[in-house]
C-alpha positions as CSV (number, residue, x, y, z in Angstrom):
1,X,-17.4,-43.6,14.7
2,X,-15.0,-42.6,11.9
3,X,-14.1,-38.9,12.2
4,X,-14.0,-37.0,8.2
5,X,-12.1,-34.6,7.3
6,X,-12.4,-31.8,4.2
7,X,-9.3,-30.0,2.6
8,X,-9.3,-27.1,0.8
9,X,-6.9,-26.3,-2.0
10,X,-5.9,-22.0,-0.4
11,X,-4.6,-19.6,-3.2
12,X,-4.7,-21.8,-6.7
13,X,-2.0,-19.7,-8.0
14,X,0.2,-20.7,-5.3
15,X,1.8,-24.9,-4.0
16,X,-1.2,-25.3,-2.0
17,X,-3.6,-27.6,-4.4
18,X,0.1,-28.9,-5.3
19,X,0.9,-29.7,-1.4
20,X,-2.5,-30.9,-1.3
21,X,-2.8,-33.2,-4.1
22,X,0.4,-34.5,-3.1
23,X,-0.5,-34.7,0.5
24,X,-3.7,-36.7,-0.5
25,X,-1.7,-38.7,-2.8
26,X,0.7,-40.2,0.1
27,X,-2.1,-40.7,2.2
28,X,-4.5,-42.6,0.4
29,X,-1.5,-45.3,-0.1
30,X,0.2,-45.1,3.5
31,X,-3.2,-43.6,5.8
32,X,-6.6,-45.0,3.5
33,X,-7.9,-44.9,7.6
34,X,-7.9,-40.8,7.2
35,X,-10.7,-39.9,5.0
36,X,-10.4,-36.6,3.5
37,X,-12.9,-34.9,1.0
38,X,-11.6,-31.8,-1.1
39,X,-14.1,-29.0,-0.9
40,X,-14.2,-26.5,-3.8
41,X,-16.2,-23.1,-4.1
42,X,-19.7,-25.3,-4.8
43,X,-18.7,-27.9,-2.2
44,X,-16.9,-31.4,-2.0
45,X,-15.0,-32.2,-5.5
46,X,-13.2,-35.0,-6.1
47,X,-9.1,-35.2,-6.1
48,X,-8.8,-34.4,-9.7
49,X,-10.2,-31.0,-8.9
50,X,-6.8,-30.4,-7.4
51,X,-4.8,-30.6,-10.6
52,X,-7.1,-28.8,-12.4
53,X,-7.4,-25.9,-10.4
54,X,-3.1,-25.6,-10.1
55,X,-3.4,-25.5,-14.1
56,X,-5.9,-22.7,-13.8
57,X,-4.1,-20.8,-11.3
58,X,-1.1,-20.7,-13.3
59,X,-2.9,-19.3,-16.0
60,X,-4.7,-16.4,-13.6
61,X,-1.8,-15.9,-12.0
62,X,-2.6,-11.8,-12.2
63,X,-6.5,-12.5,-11.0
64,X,-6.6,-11.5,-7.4
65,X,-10.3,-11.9,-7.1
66,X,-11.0,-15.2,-8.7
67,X,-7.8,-16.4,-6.5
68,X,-9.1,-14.9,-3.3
69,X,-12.6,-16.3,-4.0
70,X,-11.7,-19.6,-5.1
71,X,-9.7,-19.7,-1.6
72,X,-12.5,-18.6,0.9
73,X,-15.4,-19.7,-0.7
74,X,-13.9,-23.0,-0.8
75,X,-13.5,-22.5,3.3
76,X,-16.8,-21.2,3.5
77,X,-18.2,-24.6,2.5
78,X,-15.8,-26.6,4.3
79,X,-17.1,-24.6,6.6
80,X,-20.7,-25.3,6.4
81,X,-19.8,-28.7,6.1
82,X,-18.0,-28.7,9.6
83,X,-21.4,-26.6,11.2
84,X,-23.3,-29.1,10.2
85,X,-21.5,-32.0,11.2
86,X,-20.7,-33.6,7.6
87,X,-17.0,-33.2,8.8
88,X,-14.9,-33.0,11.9
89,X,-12.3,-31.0,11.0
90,X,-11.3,-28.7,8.3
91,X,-7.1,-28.6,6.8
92,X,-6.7,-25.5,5.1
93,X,-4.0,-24.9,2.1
94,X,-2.4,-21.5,2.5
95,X,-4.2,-18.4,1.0
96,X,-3.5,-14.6,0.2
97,X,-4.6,-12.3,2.4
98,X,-4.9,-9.0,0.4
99,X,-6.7,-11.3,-2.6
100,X,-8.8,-12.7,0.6
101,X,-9.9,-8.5,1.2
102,X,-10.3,-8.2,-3.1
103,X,-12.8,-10.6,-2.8
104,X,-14.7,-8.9,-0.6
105,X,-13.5,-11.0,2.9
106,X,-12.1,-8.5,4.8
107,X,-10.2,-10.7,7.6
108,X,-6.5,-10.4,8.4
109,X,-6.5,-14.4,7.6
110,X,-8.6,-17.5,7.6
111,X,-7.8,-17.5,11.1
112,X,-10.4,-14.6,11.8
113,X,-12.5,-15.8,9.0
114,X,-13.0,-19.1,10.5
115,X,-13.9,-17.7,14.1
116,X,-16.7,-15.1,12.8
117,X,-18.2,-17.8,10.5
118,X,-18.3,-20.1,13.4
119,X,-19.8,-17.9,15.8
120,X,-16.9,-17.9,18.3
121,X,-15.2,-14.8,20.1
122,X,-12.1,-16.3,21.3
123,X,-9.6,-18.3,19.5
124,X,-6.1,-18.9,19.7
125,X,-2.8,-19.7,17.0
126,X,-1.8,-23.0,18.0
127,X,1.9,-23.9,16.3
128,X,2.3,-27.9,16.9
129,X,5.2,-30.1,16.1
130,X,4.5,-34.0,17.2
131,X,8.2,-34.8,15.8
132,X,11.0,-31.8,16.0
133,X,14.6,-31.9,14.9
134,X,15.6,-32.8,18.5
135,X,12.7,-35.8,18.8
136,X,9.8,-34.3,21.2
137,X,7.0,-32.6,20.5
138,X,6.5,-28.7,20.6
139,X,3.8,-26.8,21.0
140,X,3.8,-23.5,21.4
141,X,0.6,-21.2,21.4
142,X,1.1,-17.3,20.6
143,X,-0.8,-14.9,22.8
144,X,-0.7,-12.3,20.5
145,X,0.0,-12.5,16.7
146,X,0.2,-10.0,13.4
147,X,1.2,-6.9,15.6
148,X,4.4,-4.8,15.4
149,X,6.8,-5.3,18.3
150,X,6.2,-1.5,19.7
151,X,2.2,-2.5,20.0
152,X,2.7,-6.2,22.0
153,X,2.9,-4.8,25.5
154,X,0.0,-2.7,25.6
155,X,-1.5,-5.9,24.0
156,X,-0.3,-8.4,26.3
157,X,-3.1,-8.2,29.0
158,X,-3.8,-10.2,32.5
159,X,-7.0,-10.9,30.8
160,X,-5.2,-12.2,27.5
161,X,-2.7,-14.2,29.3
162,X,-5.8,-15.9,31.6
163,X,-8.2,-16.2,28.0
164,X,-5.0,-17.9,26.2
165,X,-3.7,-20.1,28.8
166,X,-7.3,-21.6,29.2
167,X,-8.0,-22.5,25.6
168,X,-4.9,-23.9,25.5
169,X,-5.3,-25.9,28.8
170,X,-8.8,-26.7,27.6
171,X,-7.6,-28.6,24.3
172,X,-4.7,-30.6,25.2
173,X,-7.2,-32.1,27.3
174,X,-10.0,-32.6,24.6
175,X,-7.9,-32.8,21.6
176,X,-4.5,-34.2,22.9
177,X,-6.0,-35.9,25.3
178,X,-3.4,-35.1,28.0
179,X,-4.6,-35.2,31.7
180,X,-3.6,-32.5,33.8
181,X,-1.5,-30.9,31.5
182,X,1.1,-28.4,32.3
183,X,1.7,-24.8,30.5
184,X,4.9,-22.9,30.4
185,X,4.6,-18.8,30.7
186,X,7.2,-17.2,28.3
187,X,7.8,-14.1,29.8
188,X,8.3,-11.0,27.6
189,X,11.1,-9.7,29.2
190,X,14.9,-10.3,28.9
191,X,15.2,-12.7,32.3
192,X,11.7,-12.3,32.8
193,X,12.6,-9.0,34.1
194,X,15.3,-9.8,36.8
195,X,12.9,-9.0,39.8
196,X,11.7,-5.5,38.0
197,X,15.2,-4.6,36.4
198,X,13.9,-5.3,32.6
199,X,10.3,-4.3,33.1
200,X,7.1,-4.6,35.2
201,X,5.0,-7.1,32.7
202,X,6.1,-10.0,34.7
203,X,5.1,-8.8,38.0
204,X,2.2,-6.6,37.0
205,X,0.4,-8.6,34.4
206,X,2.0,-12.2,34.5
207,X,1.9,-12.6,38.4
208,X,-2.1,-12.1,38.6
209,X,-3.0,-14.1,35.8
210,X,-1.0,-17.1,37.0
211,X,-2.6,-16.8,40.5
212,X,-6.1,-16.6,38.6
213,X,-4.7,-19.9,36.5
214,X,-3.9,-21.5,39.2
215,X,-7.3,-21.0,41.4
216,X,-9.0,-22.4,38.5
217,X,-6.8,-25.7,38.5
218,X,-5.0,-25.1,35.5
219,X,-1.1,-26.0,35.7
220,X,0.4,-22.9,34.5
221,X,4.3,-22.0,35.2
222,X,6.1,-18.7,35.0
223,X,6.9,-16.6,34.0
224,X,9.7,-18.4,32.5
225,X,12.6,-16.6,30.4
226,X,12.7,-17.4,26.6
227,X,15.9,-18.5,26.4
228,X,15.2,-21.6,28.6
229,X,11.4,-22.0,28.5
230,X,11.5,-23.9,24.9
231,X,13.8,-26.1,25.7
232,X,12.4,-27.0,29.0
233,X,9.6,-27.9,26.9
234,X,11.4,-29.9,24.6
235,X,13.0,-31.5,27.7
236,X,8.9,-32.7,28.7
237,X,8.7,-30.1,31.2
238,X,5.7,-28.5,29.9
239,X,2.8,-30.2,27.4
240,X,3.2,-26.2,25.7
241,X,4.4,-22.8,26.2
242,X,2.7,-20.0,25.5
243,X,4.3,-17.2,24.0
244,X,3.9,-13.4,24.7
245,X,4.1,-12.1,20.9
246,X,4.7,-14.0,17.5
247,X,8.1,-13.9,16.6
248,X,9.4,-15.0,20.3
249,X,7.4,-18.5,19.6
250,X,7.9,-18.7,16.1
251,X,11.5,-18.4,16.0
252,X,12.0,-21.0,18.3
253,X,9.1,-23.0,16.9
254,X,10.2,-23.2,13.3
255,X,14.4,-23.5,14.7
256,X,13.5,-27.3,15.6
257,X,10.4,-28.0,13.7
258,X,10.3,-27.2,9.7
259,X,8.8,-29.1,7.7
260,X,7.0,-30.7,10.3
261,X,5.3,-28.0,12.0
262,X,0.8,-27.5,11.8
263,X,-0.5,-24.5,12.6
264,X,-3.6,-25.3,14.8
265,X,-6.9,-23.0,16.0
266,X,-7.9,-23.8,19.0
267,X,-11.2,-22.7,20.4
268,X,-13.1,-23.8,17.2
269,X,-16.1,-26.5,17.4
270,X,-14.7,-28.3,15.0
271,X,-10.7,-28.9,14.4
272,X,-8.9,-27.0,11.9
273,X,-5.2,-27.5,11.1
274,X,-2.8,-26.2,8.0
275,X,0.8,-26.2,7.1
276,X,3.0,-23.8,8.3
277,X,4.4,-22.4,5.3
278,X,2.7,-19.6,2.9
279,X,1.7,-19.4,-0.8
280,X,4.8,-19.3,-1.8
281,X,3.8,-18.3,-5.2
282,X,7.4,-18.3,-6.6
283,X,7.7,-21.6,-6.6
284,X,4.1,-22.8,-7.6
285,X,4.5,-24.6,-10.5
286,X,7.9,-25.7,-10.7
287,X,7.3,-29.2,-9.4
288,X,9.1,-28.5,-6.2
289,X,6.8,-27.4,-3.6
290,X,7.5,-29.6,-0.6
291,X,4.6,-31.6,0.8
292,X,5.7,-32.1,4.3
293,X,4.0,-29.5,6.8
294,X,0.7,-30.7,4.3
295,X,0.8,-34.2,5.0
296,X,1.4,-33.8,8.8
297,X,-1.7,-31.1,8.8
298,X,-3.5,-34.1,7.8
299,X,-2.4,-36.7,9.9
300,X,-2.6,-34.5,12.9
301,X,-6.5,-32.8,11.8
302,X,-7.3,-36.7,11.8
303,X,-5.8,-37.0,15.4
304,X,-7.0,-34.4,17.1
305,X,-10.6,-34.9,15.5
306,X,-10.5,-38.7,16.7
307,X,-9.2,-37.9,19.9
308,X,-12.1,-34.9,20.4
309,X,-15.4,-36.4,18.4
310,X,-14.4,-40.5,19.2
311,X,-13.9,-39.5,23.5
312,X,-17.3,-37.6,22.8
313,X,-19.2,-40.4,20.9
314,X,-17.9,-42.7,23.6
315,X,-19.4,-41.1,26.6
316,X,-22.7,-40.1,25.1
């Protein structure tokens, strides 16, 4: 069964239908295995759509809501294309998220968007890097995401931490296809608290949801400071960590991984991956919008889906 993929182009007044045509580009010479289909706002296009529309959003680069509906209606069918089983996955270029609300999709990302459209309550913000800086892979899944510091440990439940650690235990089986694999808990505290000097998270919210983990089977460790726990991971300690609040995994994440990092949801019926990087919409245009994260978005969306949909196929 050969798994299909659709792209679609984000924000076409910033790199991504650059990224993406150039992503496609590299591809259909090194990867013609990985078939990809660009969706637009009516549906699937064909590549040249991509250079078109970067022309158009340079032109309307002060058009908010053409831009933010151009971007998720082009998901929205992607979309449809996934719920139907046209497609496996969906890679997703980078979009605005205040032209995303102009348009009338009030989401704080495609991240929300997807889930609602899909019919699913829990997701998670998988950050995934199959080569880093240092040679392993990192993954690092972030319990909670776009909240301010002051708001994380109010946020940052025994339920959230149980939820979190399952999806993520759940898809490096199906997706990954790791056996058995094994989580690292980054605790939120300095030390992970020192016993109760630096905070009660780790005992009173950690310490039950790891004993729930671990009733259920799932290999969760912890809580484990930050300042060791990624690198532990990077070490093959752990298959992924799972971070308290964004910037604790991101910093780390993107310290050993730019360029070559996918931001993956997890909990979706279908796969859906996209670059790590924003609109950038200063650079859009200029001819030097880096391709990178794009292309190994791709590759890995084609992975994962194989791994998932060709295990599935093979034990129906």
């Amino acid at each position: 069964m050969g798994v299909r993929l659709a792209l679609t182009p984000g924000d076409p007044r910033g790199i991504g239908p650059e990224v993406a045509r150039l992503g496609l580009e590299h591809l259909r010479e090194a990867h013609p295995e990985i078939a990809l289909t660009v969706y637009g706002p009516d549906g699937p296009v064909s590549d040249d759509f991509l250079e078109t529309l970067q022309a158009q959003g340079l032109s309307r680069a002060r058009d908010d809501v053409w831009a933010g509906d151009v971007g998720a209606a082009s998901i929205e069918r992607a979309m449809d294309a996934a719920l139907s089983g046209q497609v496996h996955g969906i890679v997703t270029a980078p979009v605005h998220k205040p032209s995303l609300h102009r348009s009338g999709r009030m989401f704080p990302g495609q991240t929300e968007m997807l889930a609602e459209r899909a019919g699913v309550k829990r997701v998670g913000m998988l950050l995934a890097a199959e080569r880093t800086r240092l040679g392993p892979p990192l993954r690092v899944l972030l319990g909670t995401t776009h909240l301010p510091l002051r708001e994380v440990p109010d946020a940052v439940t025994t339920e959230l931490l149980i939820e979190q650690a399952t999806l993520l235990n759940e898809c490096l089986g199906s997706d990954w296809g790791i056996p058995s694999p094994v989580v690292g808990m980054c605790a939120m505290n300095p030390h992970a608290s020192d016993d109760g000097l630096f905070g009660q998270e780790e005992a009173r919210t950690y310490q039950p949801a790891l004993d729930a983990l671990q009733d259920a089977g799932i290999r969760a460790v912890g809580p484990l400071p930050a300042d060791t726990v990624f690198s532990r991971a990077l070490m093959g300690e752990f298959d992924a960590v799972l971070a308290p609040y964004h910037d604790v995994g991101m910093a780390a994440f993107k310290t050993v991984s730019f360029g070559t990092g996918v931001n993956v949801t997890i909990g979706l019926p279908f796969i859906r991956t996209s670059p790590d990087h924003g609109t950038a919409f200063d650079i859009a245009g200029t001819g030097t919008a880096d391709p990178s994260s794009m292309i190994e978005a791709m590759t890995l969306g084609h992975h994962l889906a194989v791994t998932r949909f060709d295990t599935l196929s093979a034990n129906v």
